[in-house]
C-alpha positions as CSV (number, residue, x, y, z in Angstrom):
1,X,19.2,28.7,27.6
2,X,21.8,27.4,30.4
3,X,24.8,25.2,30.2
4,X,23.4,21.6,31.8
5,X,26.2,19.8,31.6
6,X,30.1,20.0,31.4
7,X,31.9,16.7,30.6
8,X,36.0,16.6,30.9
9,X,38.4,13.9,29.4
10,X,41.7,14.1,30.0
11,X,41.5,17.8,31.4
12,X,43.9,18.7,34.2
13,X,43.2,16.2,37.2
14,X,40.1,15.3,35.8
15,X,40.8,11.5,33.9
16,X,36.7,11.7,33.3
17,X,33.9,14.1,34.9
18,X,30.6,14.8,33.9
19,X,28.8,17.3,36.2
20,X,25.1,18.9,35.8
21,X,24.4,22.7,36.7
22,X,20.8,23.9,37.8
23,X,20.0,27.1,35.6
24,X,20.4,29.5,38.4
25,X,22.5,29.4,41.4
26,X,25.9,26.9,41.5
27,X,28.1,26.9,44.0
28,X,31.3,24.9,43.5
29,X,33.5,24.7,47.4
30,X,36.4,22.3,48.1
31,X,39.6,22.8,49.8
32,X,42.0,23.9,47.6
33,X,43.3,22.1,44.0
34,X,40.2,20.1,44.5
35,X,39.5,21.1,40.7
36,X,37.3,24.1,41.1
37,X,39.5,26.6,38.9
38,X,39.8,23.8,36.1
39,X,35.9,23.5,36.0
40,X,35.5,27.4,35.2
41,X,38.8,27.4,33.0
42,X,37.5,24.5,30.8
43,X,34.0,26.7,30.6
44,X,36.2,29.3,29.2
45,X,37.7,27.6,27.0
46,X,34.5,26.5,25.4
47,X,32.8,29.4,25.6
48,X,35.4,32.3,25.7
49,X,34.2,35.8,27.9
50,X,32.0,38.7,27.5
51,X,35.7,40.5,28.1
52,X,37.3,39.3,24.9
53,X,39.8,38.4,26.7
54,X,42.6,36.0,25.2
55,X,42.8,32.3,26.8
56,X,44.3,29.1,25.4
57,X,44.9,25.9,25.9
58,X,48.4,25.0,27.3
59,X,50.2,21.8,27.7
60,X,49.7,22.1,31.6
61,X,46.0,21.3,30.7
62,X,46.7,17.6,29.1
63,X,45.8,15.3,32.1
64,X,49.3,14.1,33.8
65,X,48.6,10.1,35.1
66,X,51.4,10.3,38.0
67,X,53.8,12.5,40.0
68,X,55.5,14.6,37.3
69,X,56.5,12.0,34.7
70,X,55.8,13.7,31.6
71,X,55.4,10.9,29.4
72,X,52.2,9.7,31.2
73,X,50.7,12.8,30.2
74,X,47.5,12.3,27.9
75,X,47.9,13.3,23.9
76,X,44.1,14.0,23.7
77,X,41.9,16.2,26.3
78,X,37.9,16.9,25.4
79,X,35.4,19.7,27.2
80,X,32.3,19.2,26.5
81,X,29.7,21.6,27.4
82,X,25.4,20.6,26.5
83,X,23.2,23.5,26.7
84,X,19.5,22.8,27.2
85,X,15.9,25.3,28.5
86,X,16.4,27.1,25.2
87,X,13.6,29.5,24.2
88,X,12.8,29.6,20.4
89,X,14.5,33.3,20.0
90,X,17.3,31.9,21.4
91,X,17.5,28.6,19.6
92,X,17.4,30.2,16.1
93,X,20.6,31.5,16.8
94,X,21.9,27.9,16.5
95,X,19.9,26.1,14.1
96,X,22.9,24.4,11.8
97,X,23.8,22.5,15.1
98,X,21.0,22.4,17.6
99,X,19.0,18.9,17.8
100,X,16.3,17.3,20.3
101,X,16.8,15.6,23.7
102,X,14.4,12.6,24.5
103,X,11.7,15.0,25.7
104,X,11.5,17.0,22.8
105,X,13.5,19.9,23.7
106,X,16.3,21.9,21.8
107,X,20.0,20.6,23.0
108,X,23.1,22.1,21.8
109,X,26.5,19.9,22.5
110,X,29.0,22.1,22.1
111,X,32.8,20.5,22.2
112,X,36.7,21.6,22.4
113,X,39.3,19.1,21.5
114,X,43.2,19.5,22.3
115,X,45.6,17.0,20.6
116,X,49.5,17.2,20.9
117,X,51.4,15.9,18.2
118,X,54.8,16.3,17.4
119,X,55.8,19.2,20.3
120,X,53.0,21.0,18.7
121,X,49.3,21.7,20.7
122,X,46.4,22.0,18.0
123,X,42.4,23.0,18.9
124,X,39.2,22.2,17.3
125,X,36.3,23.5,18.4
126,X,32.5,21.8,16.9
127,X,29.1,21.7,18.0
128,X,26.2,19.4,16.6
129,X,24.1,16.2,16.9
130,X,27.1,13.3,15.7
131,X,30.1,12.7,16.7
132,X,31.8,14.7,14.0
133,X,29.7,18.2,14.0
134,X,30.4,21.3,12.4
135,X,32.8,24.5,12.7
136,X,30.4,27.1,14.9
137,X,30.4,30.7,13.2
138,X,31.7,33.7,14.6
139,X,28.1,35.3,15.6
140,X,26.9,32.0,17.2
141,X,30.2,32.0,19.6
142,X,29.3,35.3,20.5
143,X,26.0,34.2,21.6
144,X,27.9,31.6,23.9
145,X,30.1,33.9,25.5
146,X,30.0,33.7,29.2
147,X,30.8,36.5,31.8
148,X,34.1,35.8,34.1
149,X,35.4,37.6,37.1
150,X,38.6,36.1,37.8
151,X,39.8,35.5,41.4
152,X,42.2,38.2,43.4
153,X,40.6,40.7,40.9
154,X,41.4,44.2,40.7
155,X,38.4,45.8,41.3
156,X,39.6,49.4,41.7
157,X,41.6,49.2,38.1
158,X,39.0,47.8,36.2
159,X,36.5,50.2,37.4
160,X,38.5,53.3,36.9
161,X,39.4,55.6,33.8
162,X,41.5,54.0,31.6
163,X,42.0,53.3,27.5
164,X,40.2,50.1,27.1
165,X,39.0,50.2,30.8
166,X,36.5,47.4,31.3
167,X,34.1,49.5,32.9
168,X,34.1,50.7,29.4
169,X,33.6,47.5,27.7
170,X,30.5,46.8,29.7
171,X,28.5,50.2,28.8
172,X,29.8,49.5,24.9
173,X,28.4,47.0,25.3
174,X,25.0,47.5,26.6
175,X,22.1,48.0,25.2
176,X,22.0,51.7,26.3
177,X,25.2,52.4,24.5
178,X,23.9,51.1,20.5
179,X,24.1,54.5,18.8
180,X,27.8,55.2,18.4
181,X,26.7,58.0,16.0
182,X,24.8,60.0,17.9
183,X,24.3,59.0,21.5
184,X,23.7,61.9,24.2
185,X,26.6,61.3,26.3
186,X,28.3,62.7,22.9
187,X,25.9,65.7,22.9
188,X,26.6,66.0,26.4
189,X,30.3,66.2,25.7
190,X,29.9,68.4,22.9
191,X,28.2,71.0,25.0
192,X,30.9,70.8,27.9
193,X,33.7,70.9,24.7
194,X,32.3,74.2,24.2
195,X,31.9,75.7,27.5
196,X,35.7,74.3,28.3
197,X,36.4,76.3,24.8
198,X,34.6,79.4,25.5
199,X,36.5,79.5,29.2
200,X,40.0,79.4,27.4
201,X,38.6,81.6,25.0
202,X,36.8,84.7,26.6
203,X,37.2,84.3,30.1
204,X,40.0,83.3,32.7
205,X,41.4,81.1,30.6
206,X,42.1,83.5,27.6
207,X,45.6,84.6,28.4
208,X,46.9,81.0,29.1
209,X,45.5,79.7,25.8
210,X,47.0,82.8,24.4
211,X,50.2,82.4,25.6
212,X,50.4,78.6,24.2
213,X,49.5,79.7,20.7
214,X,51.8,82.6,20.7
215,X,54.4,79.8,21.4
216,X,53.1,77.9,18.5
217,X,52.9,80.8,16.4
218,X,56.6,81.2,17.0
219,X,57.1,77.3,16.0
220,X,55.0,77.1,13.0
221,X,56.8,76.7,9.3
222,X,55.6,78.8,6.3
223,X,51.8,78.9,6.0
224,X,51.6,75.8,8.4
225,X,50.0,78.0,11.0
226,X,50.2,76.0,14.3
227,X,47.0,76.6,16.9
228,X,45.6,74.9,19.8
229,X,42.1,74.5,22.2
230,X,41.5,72.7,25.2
231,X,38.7,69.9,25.1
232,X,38.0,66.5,27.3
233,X,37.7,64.1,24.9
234,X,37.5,63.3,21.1
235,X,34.1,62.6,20.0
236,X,34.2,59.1,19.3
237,X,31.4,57.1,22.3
238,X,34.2,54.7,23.1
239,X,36.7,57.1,24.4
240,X,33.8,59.2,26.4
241,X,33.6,55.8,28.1
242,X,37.2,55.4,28.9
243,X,37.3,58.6,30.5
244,X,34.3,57.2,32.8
245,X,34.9,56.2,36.6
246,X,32.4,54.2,38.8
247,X,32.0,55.1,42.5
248,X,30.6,53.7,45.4
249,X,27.9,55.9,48.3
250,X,27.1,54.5,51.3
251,X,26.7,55.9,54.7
252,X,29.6,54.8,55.6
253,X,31.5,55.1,52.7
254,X,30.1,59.2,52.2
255,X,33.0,61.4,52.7
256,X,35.8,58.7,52.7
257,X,38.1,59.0,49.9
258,X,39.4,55.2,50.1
259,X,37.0,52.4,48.8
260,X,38.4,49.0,50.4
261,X,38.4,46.2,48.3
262,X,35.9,44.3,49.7
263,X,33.4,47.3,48.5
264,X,34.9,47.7,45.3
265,X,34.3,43.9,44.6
266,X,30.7,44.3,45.5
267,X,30.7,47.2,43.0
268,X,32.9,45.3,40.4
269,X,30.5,42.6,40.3
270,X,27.3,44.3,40.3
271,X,28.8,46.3,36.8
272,X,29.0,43.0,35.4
273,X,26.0,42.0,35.6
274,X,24.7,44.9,33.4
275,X,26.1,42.5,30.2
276,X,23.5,39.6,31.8
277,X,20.5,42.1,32.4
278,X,20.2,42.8,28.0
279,X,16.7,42.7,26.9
280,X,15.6,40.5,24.2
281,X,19.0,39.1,23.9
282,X,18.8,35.9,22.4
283,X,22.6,34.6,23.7
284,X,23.8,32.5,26.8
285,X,23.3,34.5,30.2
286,X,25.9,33.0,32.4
287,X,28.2,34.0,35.0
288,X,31.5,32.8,36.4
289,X,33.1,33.7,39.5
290,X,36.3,32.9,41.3
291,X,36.4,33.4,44.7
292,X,32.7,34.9,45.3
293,X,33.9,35.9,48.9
294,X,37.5,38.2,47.9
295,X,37.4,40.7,50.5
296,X,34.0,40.1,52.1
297,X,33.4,39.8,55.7
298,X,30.8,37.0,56.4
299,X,27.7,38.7,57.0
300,X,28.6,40.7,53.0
301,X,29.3,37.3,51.8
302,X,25.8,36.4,52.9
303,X,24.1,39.3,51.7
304,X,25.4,39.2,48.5
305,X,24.6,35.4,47.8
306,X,21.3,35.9,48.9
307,X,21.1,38.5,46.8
308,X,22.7,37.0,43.7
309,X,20.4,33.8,44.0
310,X,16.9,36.2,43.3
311,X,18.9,38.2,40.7
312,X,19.5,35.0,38.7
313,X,15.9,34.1,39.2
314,X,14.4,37.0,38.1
315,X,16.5,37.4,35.2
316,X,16.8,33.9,34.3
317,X,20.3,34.2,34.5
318,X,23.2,31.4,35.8
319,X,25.8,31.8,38.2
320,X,28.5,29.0,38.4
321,X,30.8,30.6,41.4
322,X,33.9,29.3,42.9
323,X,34.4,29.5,47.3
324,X,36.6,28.5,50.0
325,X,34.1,30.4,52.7
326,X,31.9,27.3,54.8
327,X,29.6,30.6,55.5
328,X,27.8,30.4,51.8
329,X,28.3,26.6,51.5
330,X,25.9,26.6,54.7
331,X,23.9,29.5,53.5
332,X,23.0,28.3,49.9
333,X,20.5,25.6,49.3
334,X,22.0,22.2,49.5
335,X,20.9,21.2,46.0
336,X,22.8,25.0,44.5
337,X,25.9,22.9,45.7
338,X,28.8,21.0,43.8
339,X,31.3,19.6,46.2
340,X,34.9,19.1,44.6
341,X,37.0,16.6,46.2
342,X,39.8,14.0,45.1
343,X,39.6,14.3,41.2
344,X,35.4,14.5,41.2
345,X,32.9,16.7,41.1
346,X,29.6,15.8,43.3
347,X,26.3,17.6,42.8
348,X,24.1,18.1,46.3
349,X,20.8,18.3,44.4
350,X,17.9,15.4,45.1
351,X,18.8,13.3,42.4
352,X,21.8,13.0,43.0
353,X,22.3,12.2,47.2
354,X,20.5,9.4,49.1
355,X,19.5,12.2,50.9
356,X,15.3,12.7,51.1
357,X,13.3,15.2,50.9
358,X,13.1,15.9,55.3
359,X,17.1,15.2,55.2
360,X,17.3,18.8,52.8
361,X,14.4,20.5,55.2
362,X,16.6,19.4,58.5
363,X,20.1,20.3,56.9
364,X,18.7,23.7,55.8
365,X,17.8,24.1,59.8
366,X,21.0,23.1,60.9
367,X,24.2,23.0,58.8
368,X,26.0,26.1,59.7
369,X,29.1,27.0,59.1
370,X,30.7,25.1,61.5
371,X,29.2,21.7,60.1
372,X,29.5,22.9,56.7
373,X,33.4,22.7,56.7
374,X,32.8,19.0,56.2
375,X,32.6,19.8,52.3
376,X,36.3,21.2,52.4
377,X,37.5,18.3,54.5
378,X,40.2,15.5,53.7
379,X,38.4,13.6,55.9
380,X,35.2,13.8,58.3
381,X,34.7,13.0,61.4
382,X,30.6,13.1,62.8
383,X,30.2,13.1,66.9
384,X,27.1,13.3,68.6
385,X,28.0,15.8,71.7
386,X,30.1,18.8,73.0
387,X,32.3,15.9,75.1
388,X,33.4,14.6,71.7
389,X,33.7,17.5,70.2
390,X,36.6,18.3,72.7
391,X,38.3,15.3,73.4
392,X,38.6,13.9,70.0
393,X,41.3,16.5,68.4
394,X,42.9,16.5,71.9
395,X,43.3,12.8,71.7
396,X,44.3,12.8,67.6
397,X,47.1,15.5,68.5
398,X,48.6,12.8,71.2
399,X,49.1,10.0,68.6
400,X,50.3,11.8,66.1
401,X,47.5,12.3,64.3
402,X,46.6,16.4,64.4
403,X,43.0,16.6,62.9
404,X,44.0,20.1,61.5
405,X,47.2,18.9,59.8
406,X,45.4,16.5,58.2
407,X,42.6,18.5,56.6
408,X,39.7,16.6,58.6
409,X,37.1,18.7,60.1
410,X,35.0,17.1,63.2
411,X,30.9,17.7,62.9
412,X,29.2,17.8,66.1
413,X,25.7,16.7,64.7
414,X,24.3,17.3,68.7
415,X,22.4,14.3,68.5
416,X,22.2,11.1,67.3
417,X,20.6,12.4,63.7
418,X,23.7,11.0,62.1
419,X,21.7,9.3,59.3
420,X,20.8,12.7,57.6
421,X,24.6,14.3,57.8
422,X,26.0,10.6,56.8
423,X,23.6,10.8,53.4
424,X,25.0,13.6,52.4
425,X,28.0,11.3,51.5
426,X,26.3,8.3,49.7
427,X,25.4,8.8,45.9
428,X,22.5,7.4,44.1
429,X,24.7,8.1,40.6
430,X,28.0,8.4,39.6
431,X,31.3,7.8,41.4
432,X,31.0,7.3,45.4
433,X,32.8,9.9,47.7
434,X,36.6,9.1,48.3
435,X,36.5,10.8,51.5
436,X,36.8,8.6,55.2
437,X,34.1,9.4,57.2
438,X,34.2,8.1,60.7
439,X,31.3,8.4,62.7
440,X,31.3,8.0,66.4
441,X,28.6,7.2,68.7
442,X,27.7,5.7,72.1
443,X,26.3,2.3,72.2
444,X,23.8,3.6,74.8
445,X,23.1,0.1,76.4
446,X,22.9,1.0,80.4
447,X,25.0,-1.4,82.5
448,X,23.1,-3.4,85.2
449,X,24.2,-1.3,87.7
450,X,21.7,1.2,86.3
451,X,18.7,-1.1,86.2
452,X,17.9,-1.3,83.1
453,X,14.1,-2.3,81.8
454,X,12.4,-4.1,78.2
455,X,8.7,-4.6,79.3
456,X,8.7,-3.1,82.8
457,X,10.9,-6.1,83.8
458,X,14.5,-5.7,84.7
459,X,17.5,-7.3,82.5
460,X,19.9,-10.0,83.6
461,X,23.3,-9.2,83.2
462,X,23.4,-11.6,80.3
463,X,20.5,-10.3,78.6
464,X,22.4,-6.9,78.5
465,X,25.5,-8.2,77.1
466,X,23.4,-10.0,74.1
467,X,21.5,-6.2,73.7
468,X,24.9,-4.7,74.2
469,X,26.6,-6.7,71.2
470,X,23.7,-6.9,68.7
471,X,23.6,-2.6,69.4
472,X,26.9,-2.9,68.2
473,X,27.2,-5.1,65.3
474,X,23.8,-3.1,63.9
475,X,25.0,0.1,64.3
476,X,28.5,-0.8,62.5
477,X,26.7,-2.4,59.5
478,X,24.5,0.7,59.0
479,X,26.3,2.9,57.2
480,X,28.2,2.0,54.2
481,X,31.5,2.9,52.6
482,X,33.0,5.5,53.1
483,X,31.1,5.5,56.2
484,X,32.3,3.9,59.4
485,X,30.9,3.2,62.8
486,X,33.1,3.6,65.8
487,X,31.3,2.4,68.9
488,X,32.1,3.4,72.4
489,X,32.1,-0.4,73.7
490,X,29.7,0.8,76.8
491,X,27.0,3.1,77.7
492,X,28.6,6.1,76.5
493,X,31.9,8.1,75.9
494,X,32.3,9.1,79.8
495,X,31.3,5.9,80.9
496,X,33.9,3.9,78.6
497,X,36.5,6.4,80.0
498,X,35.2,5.4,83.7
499,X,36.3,1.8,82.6
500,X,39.6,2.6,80.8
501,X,43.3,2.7,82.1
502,X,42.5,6.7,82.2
503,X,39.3,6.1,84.5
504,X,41.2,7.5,87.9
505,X,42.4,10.3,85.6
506,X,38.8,10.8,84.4
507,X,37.9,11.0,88.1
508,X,40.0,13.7,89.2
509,X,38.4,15.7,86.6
510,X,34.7,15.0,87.3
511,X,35.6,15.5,91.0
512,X,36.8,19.2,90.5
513,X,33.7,19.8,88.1
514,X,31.6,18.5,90.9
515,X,33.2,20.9,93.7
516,X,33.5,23.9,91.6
517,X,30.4,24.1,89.8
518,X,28.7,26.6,92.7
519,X,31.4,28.9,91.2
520,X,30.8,28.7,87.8
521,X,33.6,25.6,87.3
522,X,36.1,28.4,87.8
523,X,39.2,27.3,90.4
524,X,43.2,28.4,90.8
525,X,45.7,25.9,90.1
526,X,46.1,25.6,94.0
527,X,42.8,24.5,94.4
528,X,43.0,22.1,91.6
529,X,46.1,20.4,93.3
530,X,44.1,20.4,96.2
531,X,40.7,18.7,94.5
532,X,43.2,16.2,92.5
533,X,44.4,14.6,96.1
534,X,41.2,14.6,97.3
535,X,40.1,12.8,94.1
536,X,43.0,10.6,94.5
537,X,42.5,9.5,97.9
538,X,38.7,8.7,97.3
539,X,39.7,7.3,94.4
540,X,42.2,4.9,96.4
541,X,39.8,4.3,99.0
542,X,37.3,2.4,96.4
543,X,40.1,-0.2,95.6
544,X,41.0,-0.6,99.3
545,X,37.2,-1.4,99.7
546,X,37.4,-3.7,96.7
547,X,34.9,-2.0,94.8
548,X,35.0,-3.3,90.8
549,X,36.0,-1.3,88.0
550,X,32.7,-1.3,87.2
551,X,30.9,0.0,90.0
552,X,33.3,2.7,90.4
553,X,32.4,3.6,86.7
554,X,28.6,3.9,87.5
555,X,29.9,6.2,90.5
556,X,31.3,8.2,88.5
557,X,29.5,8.4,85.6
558,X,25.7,7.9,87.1
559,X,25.9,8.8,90.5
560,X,28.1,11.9,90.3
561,X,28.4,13.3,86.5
562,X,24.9,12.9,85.8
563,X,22.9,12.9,88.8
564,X,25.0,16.2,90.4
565,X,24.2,17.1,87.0
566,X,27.3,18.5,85.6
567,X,27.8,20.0,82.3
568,X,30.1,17.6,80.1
569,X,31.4,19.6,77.9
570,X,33.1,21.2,81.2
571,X,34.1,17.5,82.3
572,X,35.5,17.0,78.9
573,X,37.2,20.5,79.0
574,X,39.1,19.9,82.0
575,X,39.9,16.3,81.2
576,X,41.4,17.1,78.0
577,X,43.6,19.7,80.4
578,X,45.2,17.8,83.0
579,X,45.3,14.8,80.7
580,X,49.2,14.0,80.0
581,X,50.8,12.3,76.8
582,X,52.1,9.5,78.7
583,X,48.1,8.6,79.6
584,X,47.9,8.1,76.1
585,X,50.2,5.7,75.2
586,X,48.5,2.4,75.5
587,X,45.0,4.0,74.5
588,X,45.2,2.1,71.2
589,X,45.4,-1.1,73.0
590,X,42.8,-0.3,75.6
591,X,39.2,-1.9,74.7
592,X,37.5,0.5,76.0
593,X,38.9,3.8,74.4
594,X,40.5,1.9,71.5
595,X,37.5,3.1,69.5
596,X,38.5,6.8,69.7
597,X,41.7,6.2,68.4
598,X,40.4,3.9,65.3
599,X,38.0,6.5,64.2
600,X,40.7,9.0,64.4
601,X,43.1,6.7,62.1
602,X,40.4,6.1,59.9
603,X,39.9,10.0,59.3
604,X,43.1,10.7,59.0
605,X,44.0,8.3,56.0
606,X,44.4,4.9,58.0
């Protein structure tokens, strides 16, 4: 059995969710108080822990409808929680309240409703096939109960000796531990009892015990003869557990003293899955986890998602986790992922995305982590080259719009495969993504300057304006909401820049590119004054000669960026560089760049 499906009403920021889990591996990511911690808490609620520990519903959980005016907050919140995959062994554990899906299979709906009512908070939890169902009994909410590891846990305390230590709840609670009366650990303890007893009592120890009983000898009343003997433990399972410590060997941890916390998490969490590993046990095997990453470095947080992944599959156990790491939201497998972003919850898995089935296989190739920020993002924006990738937070920062600031992460897709990184944000069910998603791209129509060809014959100039514009208007009607097209107006990015009110600034920067690439594109800031007036003065000496703004584009662009073959990304480098704020001013207005700057408004909230 596995939880399916969680459905919210009126919990926290969620007005209305319903979200599906696979039965092995979830990943929930979103920046933070994108809902993530309210998913696993309403779980909780529903469920309760392995832990026994004490949560309840609070007013805080009622959904608020505004900015802090308490009387929009709802009177009524509802969890559900559908449970489905059930084996017979397990489904007989819940036969006053278990029913049939439309396949024929055992479903379980399982509900928690909070009402307030006169400054008072009241909780009734039911379960069945109507909308009324039936009070569940103790021993079937023990079946339910669910395994939590909270975030910012402290691994080291609940690991070490302690009365009611949790490292002793898990072993109690294990299979291993089932004879309280007479398990060998209490043999065990008996034998050391009596070797402890023996050393107070006939060897090194003798006089020391000795001298404490003379003491109470000297303190006891009457015939209330007072005595004493040194043991570890009383003989009850429980306490030998308390007194129990778990440690971690490595070889690098061997002869260190100090555990860091990132190891005692690893440790903390593979104890806690000794409650999911039980053998015939007919109850819910599920796992949450805040904050799978606390204290990992990102080659640990790999290893220990990979790792968790074939544990749940081999044990036919769930994990719903929690991160804020892009690392294992580019790791796991696309459909394992639940993206939480503005009040929604939005399942990556096949039937869910318009992506298809060689999208997954391509995104599996290539989102890393740096692309895989996108799913913590305010807003996205998707470029198709280094050049982008450079300029476009240099230009945000100049008008005011600072990418980072604003929570919007930039994707260099390095190519023009934006199709499969733009399905990722278009649904086939459920509510559509509230994020802006600006995606910008060359129009790649060559100028004819550059010759260009359709059927081995060149192209009048009007012929390439109708391509030109028709390039356009099909590339911005591609995509659809929250997907927009933003169109360098020619050829490409560096060629549009040729054209613009920045072009003898552009210049200046291809120039030094161009004279310092023998050297690596490495230069002192004397030699860059003296390249700039050399620039300038060529630059100068094209106008003189009356040359059009767009031939000296194609010289720049065709005949010295890309047939000297310089690296763009330098280009861009150094433009972004020597660039000023004042070159900026009038880029909205420019046709030619004016695209940059929309995309970037776009992202950023408009």
């Amino acid at each position: 059995m596995y939880l399916y499906s969680l459905s919210l009403n009126n919990f926290r920021k969620y007005k209305d969710l319903n979200v599906s889990f696979n039965s092995g591996l979830n990943l929930l990511v979103g920046e933070n108080d994108s809902g993530k911690t309210a998913i696993i808490d309403a779980i909780k609620y529903v469920l309760h822990t392995q832990s026994q520990e004490f949560i309840r519903p609070s007013i805080e959980d009622f959904h608020l409808s505004g900015n802090e005016d308490e009387s929009k907050r709802s009177e009524i919140f509802v969890i559900e929680c559908v449970f489905k995959g059930f084996k017979d062994y397990e489904a007989k554990s819940f036969l006053e309240w278990i029913a049939f899906d439309s396949n024929g299979g055992f479903i379980l709906k399982v509900w928690l409703k909070g009402t307030r009512k006169d400054g008072r908070l009241y909780y009734d939890l039911r379960a069945g096939s109507d909308t009324e169902g039936y009070q569940l009994s103790g021993e079937a909410r023990d079946f339910l109960r669910a395994t939590y590891l909270k975030p910012l846990r402290d691994a080291e305390s609940e690991l070490t000796q302690k009365k009611g230590s949790r490292l002793s709840q898990i072993l109690d609670s294990h299979d291993q531990f089932a004879d309280k009366q007479d398990h060998r650990l209490k043999r065990i303890l008996r034998l050391t009892n009596k070797a402890i007893e023996n050393y107070f009592s006939k060897y090194d120890g003798k006089d020391l015990l000795g001298d404490i009983n003379g003491y109470l000898e000297g303190f006891s009343i009457g015939d209330n003869s007072l005595s004493s003997k040194f043991q570890v433990s009383d003989n009850s399972l429980k306490s030998i557990l308390e007194k129990l410590s778990l440690k971690l060997f490595g070889q690098e941890i061997s002869g260190n003293n100090f555990q860091g916390l990132g190891s005692n998490n690893i440790l903390y969490i593979a104890a806690e899955l000794l409650l999911l590993k039980k053998l015939n046990y007919s109850g819910l095997k599920l796992a949450l986890i805040e904050e799978i990453e606390a204290h990992l470095h990102p080659q640990a947080q790999i290893r220990l998602i990979d790792a968790i992944q074939k544990i749940g599959e081999d044990n036919s156990i769930q994990f719903i986790l929690t991160s804020h790491s892009p690392n294992l939201a580019s790791k796991v497998k696309l459909d394992n992922l639940i993206v939480c972003k503005g009040g929604n919850a939005y399942p990556m898995g096949p039937s869910s995305t318009k992506l298809s089935s060689g999208d997954y296989y391509f995104l599996e190739r290539f989102l890393d982590s740096t692309k895989a920020n996108l799913f913590f993002s305010r807003g996205t924006i998707l470029v198709e080259g280094d050049a982008e990738n450079i300029l476009v937070p240099v230009i945000a920062k100049y008008i005011g719009r600072d990418l980072s600031k604003g929570g919007v992460s930039i994707v260099n897709v390095g190519s023009t495969a934006f199709l499969r990184y733009a399905n990722i944000f278009l649904r086939q069910k459920g509510k559509a993504f509230r994020v802006p998603v600006a995606l910008i791209t060359d129009v790649d129509v060559q100028p004819v300057e550059n010759g260009p060809k359709k059927d081995g014959v060149i192209l009048t100039e009007e012929q390439i304006e109708a391509v030109r514009v028709a390039t356009i208007d099909e590339k911005e009607r591609k995509y659809p909401a929250p997907i927009r097209s933003f169109i360098a107006p020619y050829w490409t990015l560096e060629y549009s820049l040729s054209l613009s009110s920045m072009s003898e600034v552009f210049w200046a920067s291809v120039y030094l590119c161009w004279k310092t690439k023998g050297k690596d594109y490495v230069f002192t800031e004397n030699k860059k004054d003296e390249l700039a007036l050399e620039a300038c003065v060529q630059y100068k000496s094209w106008l003189d000669d009356g040359f059009s703004i767009e031939k000296i584009a194609f010289i720049i662009y065709k005949e010295t960026l890309l047939d000297k073959q310089l690296s763009k990304a330098v280009v861009a480098q150094v433009f972004a560089g020597v660039v000023s704020e004042a070159d900026f001013v009038g880029a909205s207005d420019d046709p030619y760049i004016s695209y940059l700057v929309d995309g970037i408004i776009y992202a950023t909230g408009g």
